[in-house]
Structures are given as C-alpha cells and as structure tokens.
C-alpha positions in Angstrom: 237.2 -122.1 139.3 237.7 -126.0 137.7 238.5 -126.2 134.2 238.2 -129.1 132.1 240.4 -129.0 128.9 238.7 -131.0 126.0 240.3 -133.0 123.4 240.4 -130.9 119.9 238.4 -131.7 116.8 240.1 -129.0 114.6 239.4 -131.4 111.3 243.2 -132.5 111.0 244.4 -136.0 109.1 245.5 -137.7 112.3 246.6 -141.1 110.5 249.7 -139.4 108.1 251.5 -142.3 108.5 249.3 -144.8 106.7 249.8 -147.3 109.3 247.5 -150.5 108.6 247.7 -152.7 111.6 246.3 -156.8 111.9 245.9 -157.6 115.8 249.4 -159.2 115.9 251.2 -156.6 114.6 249.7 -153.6 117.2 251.8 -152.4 120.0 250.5 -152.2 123.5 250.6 -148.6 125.0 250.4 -149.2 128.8 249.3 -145.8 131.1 249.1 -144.9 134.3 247.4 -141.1 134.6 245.7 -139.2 137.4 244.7 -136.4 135.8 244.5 -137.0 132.0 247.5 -135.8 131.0 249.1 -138.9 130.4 246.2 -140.7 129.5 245.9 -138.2 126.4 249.5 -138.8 125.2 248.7 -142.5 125.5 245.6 -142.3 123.4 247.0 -139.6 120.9 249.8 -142.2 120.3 247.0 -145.1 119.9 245.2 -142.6 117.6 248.4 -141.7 115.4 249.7 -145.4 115.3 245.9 -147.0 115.6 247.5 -149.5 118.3 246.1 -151.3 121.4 246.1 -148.5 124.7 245.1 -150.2 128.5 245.7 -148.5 131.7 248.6 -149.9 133.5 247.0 -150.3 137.1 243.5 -151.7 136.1 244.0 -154.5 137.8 246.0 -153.2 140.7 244.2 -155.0 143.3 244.0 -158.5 142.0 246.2 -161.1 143.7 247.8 -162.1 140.7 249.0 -159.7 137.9 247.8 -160.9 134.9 250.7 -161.2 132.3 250.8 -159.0 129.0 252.0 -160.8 125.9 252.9 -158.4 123.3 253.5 -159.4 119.6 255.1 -155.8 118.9 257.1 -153.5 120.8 255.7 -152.1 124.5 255.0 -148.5 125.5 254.9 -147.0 129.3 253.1 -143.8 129.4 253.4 -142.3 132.9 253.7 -139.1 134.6 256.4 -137.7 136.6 256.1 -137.9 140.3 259.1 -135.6 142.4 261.2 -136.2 139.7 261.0 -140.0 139.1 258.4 -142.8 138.7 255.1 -142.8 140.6 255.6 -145.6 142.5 252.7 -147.6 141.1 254.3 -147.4 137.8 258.0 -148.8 139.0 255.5 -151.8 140.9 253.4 -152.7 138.2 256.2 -152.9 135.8 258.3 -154.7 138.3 255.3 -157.6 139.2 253.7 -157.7 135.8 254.9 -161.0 133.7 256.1 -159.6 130.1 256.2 -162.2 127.5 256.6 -162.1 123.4 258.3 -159.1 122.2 260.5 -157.2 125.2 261.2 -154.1 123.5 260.2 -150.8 125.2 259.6 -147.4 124.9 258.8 -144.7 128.3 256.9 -141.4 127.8 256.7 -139.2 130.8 254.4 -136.2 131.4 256.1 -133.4 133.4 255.3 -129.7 134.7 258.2 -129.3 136.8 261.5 -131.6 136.3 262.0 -135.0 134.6 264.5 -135.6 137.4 266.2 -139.1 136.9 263.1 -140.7 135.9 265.4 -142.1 132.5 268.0 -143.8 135.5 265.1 -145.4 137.0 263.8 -147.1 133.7 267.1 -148.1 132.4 267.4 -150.0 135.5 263.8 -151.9 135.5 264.1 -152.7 131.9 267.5 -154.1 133.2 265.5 -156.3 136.1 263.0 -157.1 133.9 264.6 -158.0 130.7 263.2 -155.4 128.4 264.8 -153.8 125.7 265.3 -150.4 126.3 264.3 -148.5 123.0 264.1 -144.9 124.2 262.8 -142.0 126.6 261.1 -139.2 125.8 259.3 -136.4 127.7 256.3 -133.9 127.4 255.9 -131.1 129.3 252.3 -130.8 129.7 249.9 -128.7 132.5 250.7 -128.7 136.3 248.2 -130.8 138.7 249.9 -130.3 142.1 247.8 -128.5 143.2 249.2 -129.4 146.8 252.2 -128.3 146.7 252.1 -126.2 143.4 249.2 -124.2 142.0 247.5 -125.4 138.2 248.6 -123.1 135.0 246.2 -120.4 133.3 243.9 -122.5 131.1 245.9 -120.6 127.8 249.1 -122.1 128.8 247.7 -125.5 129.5 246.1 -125.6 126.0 249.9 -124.4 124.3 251.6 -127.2 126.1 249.0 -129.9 125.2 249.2 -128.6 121.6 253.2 -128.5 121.9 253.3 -132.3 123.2 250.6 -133.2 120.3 253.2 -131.9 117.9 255.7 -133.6 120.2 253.7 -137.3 119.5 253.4 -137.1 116.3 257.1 -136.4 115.3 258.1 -139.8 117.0 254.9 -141.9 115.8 256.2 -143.4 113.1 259.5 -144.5 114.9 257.1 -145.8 117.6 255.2 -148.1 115.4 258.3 -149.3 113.5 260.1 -150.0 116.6 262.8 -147.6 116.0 265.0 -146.4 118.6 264.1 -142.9 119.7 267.4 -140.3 119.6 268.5 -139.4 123.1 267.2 -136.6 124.6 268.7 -134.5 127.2 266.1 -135.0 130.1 264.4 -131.6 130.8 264.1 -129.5 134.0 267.5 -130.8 135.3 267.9 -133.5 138.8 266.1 -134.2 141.6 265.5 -131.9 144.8 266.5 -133.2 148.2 262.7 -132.6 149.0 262.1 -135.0 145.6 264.4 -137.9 146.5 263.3 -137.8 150.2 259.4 -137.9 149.5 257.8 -140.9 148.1 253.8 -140.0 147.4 253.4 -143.3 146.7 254.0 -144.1 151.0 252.1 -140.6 151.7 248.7 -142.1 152.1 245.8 -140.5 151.8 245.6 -139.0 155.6 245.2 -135.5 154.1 242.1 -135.6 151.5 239.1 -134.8 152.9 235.1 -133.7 151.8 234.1 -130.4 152.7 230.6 -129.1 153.1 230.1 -128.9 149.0 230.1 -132.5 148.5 226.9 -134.3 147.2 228.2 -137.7 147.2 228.2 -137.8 143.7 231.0 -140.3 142.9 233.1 -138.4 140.7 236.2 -139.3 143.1 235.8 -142.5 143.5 235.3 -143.2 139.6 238.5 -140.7 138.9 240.7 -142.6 141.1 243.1 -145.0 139.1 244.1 -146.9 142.2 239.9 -147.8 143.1 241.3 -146.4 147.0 238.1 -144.3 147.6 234.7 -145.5 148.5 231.4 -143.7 149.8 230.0 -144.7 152.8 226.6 -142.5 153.9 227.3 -140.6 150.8 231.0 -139.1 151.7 234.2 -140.4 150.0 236.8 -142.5 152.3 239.7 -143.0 151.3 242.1 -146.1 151.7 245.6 -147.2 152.1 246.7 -147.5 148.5 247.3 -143.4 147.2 249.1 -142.4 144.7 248.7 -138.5 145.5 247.9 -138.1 142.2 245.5 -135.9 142.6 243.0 -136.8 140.5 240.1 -136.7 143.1 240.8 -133.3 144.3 240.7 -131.9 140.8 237.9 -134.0 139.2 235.3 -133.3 142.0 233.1 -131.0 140.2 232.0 -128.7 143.3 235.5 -128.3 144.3 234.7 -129.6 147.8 237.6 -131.7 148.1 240.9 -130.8 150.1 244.1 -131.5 151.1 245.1 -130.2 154.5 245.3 -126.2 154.1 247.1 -126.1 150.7 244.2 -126.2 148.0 241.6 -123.4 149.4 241.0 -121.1 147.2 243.0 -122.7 144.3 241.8 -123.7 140.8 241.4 -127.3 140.0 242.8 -129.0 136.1 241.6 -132.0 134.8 241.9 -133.2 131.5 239.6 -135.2 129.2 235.8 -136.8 129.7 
C-alpha cells in the first residue's frame, strides 16, 4: 500500500508573527529532500517567515556552482543520512560560493538518530566561513524503506504535526537572526554500521523496475539528483545516488525495488 501524506488546510493564521519582508531583507532557505519531509519543513519555514526557499542541488550537475548571495541570514534544511549529512548536502555546501550575509542556521529531518550531524556542520561553517547560528532537529516519518520499514500513516501524520509545532516556535528567531538555544541532539551517536556506510558512494546498482512499471516518469521527475532516465520506457539509473529513496517510494505502482529488502513493504512520500 503507498501513501501519500498531504499538506493540511485546517484554516489556521499561519503568519502570527507579522513579518513584512522587501526582497533584501528575506532569508534564503536552501533544501535538499528525497522524500518530502524536509522539503515541508523548508516551505513551512518559508510560509511562517514568508522568505525565499530553493532546493539546494538544483543545479547539481552544472560545471560551475552558481554562487548565492544572501542579504539576510542562510538556512540548510536537510535530512539525516546514517547519522550525518547526506553527502550531497556536505558537497554542495562545501563547492557553493557564499557571499553577503554568512550567518547560518541547519534543520535536519530524522526517524532514527541525529548522530553527529551538529559536529559535521560546525566544521563546514568553520571551512566555509559561516556563522554558525544554531541546530535544530525534527523527528519526522521514516523512508528507509531499505533497510527500515515506513511508519503507520497515524504516526507519520503526529510527527509532521509535532515538527509543525516544532517550526513555528523557532520562526520568529529564524527571521530575526537570533541564535537558536542549544539542543541536546536526539537519538544519541552514530552506529559502526552509520560511520562505515556512505550512501552517497552506494550507487544506484540495486534499484531496479519490476513488471508493474509503465514508464510513467514519476522516478525520474522525483529524483533530486536528475540520476534516472528512461530509455524504451524503463528507468536507468546513473552514477550520482543519493539512496534517498525517493524513486522507490514515489513510483505510484510500487514497481520499483531495491535488491530483496522492499517486497511486500509500504512505500511514504510526502507532498504533491
């Protein structure tokens, strides 16, 4: 069974902060998401704070990173990888040229651990010369469903709410540039299985289409890293994974697996 969790329209005032913004005064949200998770807090920020959102890897491919000039403080929105940075994330931040205002904020999404994900960013913002203004995590709906199985849809929808809730206590201290209180990273360190495994180096070699696919597309348009391409109306896949799994849970016949560890399991995807 695939599930798709929707965003809510339950009639609540989502601007309580009065925020009026002019184009130079907006933060730039940056994301990287695989299966919506951290795509929602990204826009749920944007839509609380009514600043400037853009996916972090849109321009992956290009020789030449284009640089982002920001007038107000930065934000990195990213999910948690085996307890640390997907490694897309760590090398877009690391190649992309920052200029203007160098302060930063990092939001991770998580289901299991935040591992040392914190460690990691404190030492980028330290090669890149950002101003490290806090770290704060949301525990939000599992999509491993590789090595881990999704949650019940009711559990999902509590967490999202729970991480809404989360979003819009720190807002306000967002948009004013205010740095966020320290918080004791959940879910504890990394696994020896976590520091050893880098999905980002996994490759693709284990996705495949199964008899159920129609060569719809909904793969190749899901994937943040533009790594899958249909030739004779099947998806191949390329050199540049993330294993974020956003293929294997967006295909909406289910027809796509990964070795023998998704049969039979349900799929989560959030969003349009």
């Amino acid at each position: 069974m695939i599930y798709y969790l929707l965003n809510r329209r339950d009639g609540k005032n989502y601007f309580p902060l009065q925020i009026k913004n002019t184009k130079e005064e907006k933060i730039i949200i940056l994301y990287f998401s695989g299966t919506g998770n951290s795509r929602h807090a990204a826009e749920k920020l944007a839509e609380l704070t009514r600043d400037e959102v853009r996916p972090l890897a849109e321009d992956y491919k290009a020789a030449k990173q284009r640089a982002v000039k920001a007038q107000n403080a930065l934000v990195f929105v990213f999910p948690i990888q085996y307890g640390k940075l997907p490694g897309i994330v760590e090398d877009r931040i690391a190649k992309t040229p920052f200029t203007g205002n160098k302060d930063a904020f990092f939001i991770a999404t998580f289901s299991g651990s935040a591992g040392n994900a914190e460690k990691q960013v404190l030492r980028l913002c330290g090669k890149k010369g950002l101003r490290f203004r806090g770290f704060l995590s949301l525990l939000m709906p599992e999509n491993d469903i590789i090595d881990k199985s999704a949650f019940p849809k009711d559990k999902a929808e509590d967490l999202i709410a729970q991480a809404d809730k989360k979003l819009e206590a720190v807002a306000g201290q967002i948009h004013r540039n205010e740095m966020l209180r320290y918080e004791e990273p959940s879910g504890g360190g990394r696994s020896l299985f976590e520091k050893l495994f880098s999905p980002f180096r996994a490759g693709a070699k284990g996705f495949r289409a199964e008899k159920g696919c129609d060569g719809c597309g909904a793969c190749v348009q899901a994937c943040p890293m533009k790594n899958i391409r249909l030739e004779n109306g099947k998806p191949i896949w390329g050199n540049d994974c993330a294993r974020c799994t956003a293929c294997i849970n967006r295909c909406p016949h289910g027809a796509i697996e990964y070795g023998n560890k998704t049969q039979g399991k349900e799929r989560y995807f959030f969003g349009r």
